[in-house]
TORBA-814942 format. One record per residue (C-alpha): residue number from 1; residue in one letter; x, y, z. Coordinates in pm, whole numbers, plus 50000, padded with zeros to 5 digits. Layout:
N
{NUM,'A',{X,Y,Z}}
...
END
This chain:
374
{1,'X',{27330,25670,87535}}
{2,'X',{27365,25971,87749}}
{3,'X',{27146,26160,87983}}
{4,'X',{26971,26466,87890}}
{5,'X',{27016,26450,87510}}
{6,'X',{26958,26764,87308}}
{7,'X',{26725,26848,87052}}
{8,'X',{26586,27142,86821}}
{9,'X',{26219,27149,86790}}
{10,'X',{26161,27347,86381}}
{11,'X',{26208,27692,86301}}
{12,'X',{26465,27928,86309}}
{13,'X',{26495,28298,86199}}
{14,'X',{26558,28356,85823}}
{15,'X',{26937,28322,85741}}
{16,'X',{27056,28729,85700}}
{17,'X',{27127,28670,85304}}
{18,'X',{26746,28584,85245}}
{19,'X',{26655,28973,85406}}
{20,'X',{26753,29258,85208}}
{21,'X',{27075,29215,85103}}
{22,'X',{27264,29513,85194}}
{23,'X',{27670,29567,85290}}
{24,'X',{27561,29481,85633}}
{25,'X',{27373,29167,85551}}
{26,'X',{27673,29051,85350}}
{27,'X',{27901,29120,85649}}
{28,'X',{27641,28920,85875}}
{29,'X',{27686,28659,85672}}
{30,'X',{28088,28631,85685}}
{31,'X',{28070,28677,86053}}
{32,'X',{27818,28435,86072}}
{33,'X',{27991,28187,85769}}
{34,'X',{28307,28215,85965}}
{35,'X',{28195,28139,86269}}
{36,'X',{28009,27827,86200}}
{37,'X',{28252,27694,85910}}
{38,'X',{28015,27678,85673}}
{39,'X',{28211,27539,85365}}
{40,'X',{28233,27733,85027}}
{41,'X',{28172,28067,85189}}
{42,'X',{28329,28258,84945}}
{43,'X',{28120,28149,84678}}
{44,'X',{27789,28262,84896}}
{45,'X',{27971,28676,84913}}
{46,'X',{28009,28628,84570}}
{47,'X',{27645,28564,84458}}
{48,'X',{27567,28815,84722}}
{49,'X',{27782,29075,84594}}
{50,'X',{27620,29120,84223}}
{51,'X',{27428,29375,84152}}
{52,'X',{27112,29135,84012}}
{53,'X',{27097,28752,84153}}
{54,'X',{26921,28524,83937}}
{55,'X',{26693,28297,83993}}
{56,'X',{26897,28003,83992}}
{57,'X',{27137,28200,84218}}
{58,'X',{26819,28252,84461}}
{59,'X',{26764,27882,84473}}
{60,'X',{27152,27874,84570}}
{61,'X',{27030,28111,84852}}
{62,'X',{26809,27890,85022}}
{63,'X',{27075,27577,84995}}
{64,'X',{27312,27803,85214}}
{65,'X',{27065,27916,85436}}
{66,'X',{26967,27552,85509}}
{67,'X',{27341,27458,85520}}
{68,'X',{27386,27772,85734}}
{69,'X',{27094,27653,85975}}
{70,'X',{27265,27279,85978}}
{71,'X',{27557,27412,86100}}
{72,'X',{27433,27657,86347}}
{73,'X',{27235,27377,86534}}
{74,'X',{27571,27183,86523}}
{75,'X',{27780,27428,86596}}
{76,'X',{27607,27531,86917}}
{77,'X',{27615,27164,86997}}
{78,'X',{27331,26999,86991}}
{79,'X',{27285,26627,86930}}
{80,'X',{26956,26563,86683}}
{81,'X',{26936,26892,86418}}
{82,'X',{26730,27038,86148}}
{83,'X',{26773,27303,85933}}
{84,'X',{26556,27564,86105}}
{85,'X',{26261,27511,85838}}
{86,'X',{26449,27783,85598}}
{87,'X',{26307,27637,85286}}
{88,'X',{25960,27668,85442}}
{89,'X',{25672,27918,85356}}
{90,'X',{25494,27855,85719}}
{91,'X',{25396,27570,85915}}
{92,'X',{25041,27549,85774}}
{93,'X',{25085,27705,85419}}
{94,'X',{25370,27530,85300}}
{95,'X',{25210,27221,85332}}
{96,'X',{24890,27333,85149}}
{97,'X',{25071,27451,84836}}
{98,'X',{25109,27087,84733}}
{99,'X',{24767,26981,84782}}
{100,'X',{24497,26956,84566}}
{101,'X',{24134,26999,84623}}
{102,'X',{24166,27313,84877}}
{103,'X',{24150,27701,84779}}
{104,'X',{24307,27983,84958}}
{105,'X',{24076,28221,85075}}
{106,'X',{24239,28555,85274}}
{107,'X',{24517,28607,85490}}
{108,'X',{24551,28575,85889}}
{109,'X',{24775,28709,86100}}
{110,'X',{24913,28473,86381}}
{111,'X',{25175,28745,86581}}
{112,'X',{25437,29036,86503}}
{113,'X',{25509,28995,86125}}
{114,'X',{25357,28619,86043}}
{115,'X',{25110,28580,85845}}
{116,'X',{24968,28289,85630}}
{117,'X',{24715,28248,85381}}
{118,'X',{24402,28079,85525}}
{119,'X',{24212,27806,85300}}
{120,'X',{23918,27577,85246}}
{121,'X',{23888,27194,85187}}
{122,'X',{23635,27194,84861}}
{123,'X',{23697,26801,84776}}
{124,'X',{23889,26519,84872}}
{125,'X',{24300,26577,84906}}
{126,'X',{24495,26484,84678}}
{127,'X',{24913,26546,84793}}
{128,'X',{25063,26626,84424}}
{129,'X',{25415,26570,84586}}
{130,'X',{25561,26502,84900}}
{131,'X',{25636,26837,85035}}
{132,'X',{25964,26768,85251}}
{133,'X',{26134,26495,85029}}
{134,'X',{26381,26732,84860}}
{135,'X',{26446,26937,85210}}
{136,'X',{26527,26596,85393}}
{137,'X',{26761,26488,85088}}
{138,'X',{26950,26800,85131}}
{139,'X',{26963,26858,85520}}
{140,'X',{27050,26493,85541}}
{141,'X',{27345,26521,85309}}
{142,'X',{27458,26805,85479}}
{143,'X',{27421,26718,85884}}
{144,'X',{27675,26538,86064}}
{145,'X',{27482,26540,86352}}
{146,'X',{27115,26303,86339}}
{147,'X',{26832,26470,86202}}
{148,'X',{26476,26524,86291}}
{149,'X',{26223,26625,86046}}
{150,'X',{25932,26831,86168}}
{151,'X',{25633,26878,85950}}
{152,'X',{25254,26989,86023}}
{153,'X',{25008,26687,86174}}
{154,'X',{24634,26618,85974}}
{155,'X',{24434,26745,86330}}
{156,'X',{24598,27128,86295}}
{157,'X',{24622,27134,85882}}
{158,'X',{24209,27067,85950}}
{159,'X',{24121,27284,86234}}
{160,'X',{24303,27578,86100}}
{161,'X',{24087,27504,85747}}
{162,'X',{23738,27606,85635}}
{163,'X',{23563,27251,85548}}
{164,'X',{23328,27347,85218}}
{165,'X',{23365,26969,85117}}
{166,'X',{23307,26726,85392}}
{167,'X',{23018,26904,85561}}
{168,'X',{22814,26878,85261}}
{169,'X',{22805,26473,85322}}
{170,'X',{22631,26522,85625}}
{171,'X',{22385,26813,85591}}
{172,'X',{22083,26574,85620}}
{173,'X',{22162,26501,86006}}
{174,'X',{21886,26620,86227}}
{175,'X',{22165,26741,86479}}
{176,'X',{22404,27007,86339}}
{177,'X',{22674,26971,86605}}
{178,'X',{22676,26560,86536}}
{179,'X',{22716,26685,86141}}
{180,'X',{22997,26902,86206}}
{181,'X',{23154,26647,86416}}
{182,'X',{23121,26348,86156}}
{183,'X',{23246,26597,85926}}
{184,'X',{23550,26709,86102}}
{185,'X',{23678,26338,86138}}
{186,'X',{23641,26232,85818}}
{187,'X',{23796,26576,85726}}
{188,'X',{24083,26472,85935}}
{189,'X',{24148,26142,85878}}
{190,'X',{24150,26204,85475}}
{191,'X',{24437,26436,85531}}
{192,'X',{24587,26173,85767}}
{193,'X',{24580,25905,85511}}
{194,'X',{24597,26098,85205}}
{195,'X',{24871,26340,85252}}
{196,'X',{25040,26305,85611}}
{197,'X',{25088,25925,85594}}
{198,'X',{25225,25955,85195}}
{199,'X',{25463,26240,85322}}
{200,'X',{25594,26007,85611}}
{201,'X',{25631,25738,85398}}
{202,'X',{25841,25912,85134}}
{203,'X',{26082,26051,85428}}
{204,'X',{26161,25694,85528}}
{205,'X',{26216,25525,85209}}
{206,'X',{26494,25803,85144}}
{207,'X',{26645,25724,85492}}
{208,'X',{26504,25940,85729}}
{209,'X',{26483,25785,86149}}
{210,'X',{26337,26037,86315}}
{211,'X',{25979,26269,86213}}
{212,'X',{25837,26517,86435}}
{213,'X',{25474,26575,86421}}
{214,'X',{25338,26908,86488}}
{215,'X',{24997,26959,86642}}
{216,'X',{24950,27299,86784}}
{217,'X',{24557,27361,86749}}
{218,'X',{24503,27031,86926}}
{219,'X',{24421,27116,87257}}
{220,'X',{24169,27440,87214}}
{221,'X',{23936,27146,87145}}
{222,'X',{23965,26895,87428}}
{223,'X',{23696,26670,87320}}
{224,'X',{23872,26644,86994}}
{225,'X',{24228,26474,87131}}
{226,'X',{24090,26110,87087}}
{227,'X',{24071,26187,86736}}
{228,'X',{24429,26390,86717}}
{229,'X',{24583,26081,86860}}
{230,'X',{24365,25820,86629}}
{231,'X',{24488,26041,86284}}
{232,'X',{24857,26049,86465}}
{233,'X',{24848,25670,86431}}
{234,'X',{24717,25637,86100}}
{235,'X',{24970,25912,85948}}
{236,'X',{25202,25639,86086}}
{237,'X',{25064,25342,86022}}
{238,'X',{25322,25080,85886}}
{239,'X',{25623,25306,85904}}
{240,'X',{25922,25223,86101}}
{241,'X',{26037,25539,86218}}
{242,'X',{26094,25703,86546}}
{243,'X',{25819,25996,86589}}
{244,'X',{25756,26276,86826}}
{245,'X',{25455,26444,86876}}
{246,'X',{25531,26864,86919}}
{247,'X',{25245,27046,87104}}
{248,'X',{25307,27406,87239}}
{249,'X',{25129,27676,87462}}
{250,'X',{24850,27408,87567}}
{251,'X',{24648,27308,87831}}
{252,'X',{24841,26973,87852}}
{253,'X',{24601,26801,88108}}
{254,'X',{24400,26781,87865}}
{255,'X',{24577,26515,87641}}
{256,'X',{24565,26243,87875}}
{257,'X',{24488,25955,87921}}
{258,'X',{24419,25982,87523}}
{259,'X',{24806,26036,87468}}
{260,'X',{24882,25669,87599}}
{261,'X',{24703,25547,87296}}
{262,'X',{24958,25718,87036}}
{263,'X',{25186,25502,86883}}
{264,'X',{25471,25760,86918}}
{265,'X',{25804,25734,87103}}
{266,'X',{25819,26102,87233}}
{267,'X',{25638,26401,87321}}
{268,'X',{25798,26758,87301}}
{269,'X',{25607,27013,87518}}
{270,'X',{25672,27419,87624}}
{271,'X',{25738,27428,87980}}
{272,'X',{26030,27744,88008}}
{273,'X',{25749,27946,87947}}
{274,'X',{25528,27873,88212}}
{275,'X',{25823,27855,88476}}
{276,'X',{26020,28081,88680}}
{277,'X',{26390,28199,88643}}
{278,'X',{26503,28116,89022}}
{279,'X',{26746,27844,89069}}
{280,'X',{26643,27563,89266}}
{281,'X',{26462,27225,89277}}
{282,'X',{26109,27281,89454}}
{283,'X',{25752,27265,89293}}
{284,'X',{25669,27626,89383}}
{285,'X',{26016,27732,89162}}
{286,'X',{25970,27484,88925}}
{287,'X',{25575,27508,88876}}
{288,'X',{25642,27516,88515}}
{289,'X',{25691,27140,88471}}
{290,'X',{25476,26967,88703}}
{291,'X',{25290,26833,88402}}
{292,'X',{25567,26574,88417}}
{293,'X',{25330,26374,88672}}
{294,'X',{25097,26329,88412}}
{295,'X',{25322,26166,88208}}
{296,'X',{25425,25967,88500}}
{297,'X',{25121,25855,88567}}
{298,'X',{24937,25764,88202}}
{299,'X',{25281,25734,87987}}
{300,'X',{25570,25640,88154}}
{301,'X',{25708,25463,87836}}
{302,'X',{25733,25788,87670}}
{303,'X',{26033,26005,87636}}
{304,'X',{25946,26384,87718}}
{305,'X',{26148,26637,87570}}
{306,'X',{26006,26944,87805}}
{307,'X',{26115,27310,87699}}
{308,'X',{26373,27426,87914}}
{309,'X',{26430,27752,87702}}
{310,'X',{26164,28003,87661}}
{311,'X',{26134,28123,87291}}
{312,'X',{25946,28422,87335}}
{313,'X',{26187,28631,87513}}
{314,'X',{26543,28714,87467}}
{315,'X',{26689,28643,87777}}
{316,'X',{26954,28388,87786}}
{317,'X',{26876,28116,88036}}
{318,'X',{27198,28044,88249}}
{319,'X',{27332,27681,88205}}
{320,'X',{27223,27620,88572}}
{321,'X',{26875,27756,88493}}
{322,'X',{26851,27464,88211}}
{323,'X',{27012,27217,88490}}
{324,'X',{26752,27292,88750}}
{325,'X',{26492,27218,88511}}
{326,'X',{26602,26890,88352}}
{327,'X',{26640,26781,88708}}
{328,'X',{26318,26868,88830}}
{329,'X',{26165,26722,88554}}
{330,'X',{26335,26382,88562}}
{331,'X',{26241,26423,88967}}
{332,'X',{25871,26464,88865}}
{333,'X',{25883,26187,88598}}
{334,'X',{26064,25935,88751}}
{335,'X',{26276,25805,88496}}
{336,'X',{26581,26040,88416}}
{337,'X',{26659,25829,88103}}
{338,'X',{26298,25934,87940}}
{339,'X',{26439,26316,87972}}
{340,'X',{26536,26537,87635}}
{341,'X',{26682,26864,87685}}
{342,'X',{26514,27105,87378}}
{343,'X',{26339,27437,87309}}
{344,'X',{25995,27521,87440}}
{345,'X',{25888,27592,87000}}
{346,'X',{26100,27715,86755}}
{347,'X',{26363,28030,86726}}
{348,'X',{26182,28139,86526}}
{349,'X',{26103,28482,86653}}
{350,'X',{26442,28539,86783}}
{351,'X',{26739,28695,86652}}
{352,'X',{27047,28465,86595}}
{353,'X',{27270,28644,86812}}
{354,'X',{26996,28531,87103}}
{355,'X',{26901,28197,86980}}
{356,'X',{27249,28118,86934}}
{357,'X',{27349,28166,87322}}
{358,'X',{27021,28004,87403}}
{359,'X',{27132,27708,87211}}
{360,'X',{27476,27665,87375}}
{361,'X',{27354,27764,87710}}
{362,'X',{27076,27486,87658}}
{363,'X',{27351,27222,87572}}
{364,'X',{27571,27337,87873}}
{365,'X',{27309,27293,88070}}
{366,'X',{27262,26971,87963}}
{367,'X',{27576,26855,88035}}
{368,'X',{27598,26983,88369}}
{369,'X',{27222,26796,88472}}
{370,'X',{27429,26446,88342}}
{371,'X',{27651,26500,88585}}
{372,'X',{27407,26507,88846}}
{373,'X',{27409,26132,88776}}
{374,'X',{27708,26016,88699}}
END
């Protein structure tokens, strides 16, 4: 296996064709069809060409702009894809729309232009479907690179919820806080067994290797990681798959030691962010990934997959920027085979003109960190 392997972390920017389609969309989309050799291109200009699409045309849509997403990953180079989530509503929406036993209740902004539709737990889940089945059948048809499937963990589908269900089971505790907190675990260990697990479960039977599990809102509660990393092992529970555990723009002290009690085989973290754009090797250029200690220290078993591209700004990280770091952090961590090269989050708020460079810049990078070692 080589050093420094690349991988995408979720989302990337709508395809052009799912925007308003316009003569400049549609010649976005041959520039961007041509240069990624996405097959049966003509018959995409076509359907986008009409004056009315219908609806079985706009389900077409969405096949290209996964298939467009595929081959962007690949195309840039990197080793484990996805198909930038472009079947997705949002990360904690699109889940919820295939649940029973929850009502939405308002909308909440999270930054720029994304939005999703807040709701509230009123009875036990119940998962009508598994949510990512058909997504993973297609992507996986479609890659010819491995594929990683990211989806939203129990701990952040419950903490970004309203709990009107599981409260109610403990309102005759003398202490509030203890009722909230008996609440909030059974909360999130239903969803863990009831829908996560199911999900997981589904994705494996139809082939599927690799899962990512996202848990953003873990960390704004530190006292509340034990029980992140006890519904992260019973979402996966029995399933033979490998799994990494996502967590971005955290305090990431604060998930050890808990974290060596996951039963995962990688954590992805945002590091770019945090970091400085000088070239060189020391901690005070390199601040951004000293959390690699930590790791070092409580985990050493794990693979880390720290961000070596920062996905909130649109400056294109030289290949020796992403060199420096992947050495620095295999310095820090001690083992430079337990080193993935990725994304701090997803591209999501990027254009794909930027992400694009970022992504081949990232696997340049990459390669030139290997050779460090060889």
């Amino acid at each position: 296996m080589r050093l420094f392997p690349t991988q995408e972390v979720g989302s990337l920017s709508r395809a052009p064709f799912l925007k308003k389609i316009t003569n400049k969309t549609i010649k976005e989309t041959e520039r961007w069809g041509k240069l990624l050799q996405v097959e049966d291109l003509d018959k995409l200009l076509s359907i986008l060409s009409k004056d009315k699409i219908s609806q079985e045309e706009v389900a077409v849509l969405h096949d290209y702009a996964s298939l467009f997403a595929i081959r962007f990953f690949e195309s840039a180079g990197l080793d484990v894809v996805w198909d930038g989530e472009q079947k997705r509503i949002e990360m904690y929406e699109h889940p919820l729309i295939h649940i029973e036993g929850i009502k939405f209740l308002g909308i909440v902004k999270v930054w720029d232009a994304e939005f999703y539709r807040k709701a509230a737990f009123i009875d036990s889940p119940k998962l009508i479907k598994p949510y990512h089945l058909e997504e993973f059948l297609f992507v996986k048809s479609k890659a010819r690179r491995e594929v990683k499937i990211p989806l939203t963990g129990a701990y952040t589908l419950a903490d970004w919820s309203f709990d009107e269900y599981y409260i109610r089971r403990y309102i005759d505790l003398d202490n509030p806080l203890q009722a909230r907190l008996k609440a909030k675990e059974e909360m999130v260990l239903d969803i863990a067994k009831k829908i996560i697990r199911p999900n997981i479960v589904s994705l494996v039977e139809a082939g599927a290797k690799r899962i990512q599990i996202d848990e953003p809102a873990v960390t704004s509660k530190p006292w509340e990681v034990p029980l992140m990393v006890e519904a992260l092992n019973e979402s996966i529970k029995g399933v033979d798959v490998k799994v990494t555990l996502h967590v971005c723009y955290s305090d990431y002290t604060k998930l050890f030691p808990y974290i060596a009690d996951a039963k995962i085989h990688q954590v992805s973290i945002e590091c770019a962010n945090r970091d400085s754009r000088e070239l060189g090797l020391t901690d005070e250029v390199r601040a951004g990934y000293s959390i690699l200690e930590y790791f070092r220290e409580y985990a050493e078993w794990l693979e880390v997959a720290p961000g070596v591209i920062d996905v909130h700004t649109d400056y294109i990280e030289p290949p020796e920027l992403v060199r420096d770091r992947l050495a620095y952090a295999a310095k820090k961590h001690g083992d430079v085979s337990k080193i993935i090269a990725c994304n701090d989050c997803g591209l999501r708020t990027r254009s794909w003109n930027v992400a694009y460079e970022k992504e081949k810049n990232l696997v340049k990078g990459a390669r030139m960190a290997e050779q460090l070692y060889s």
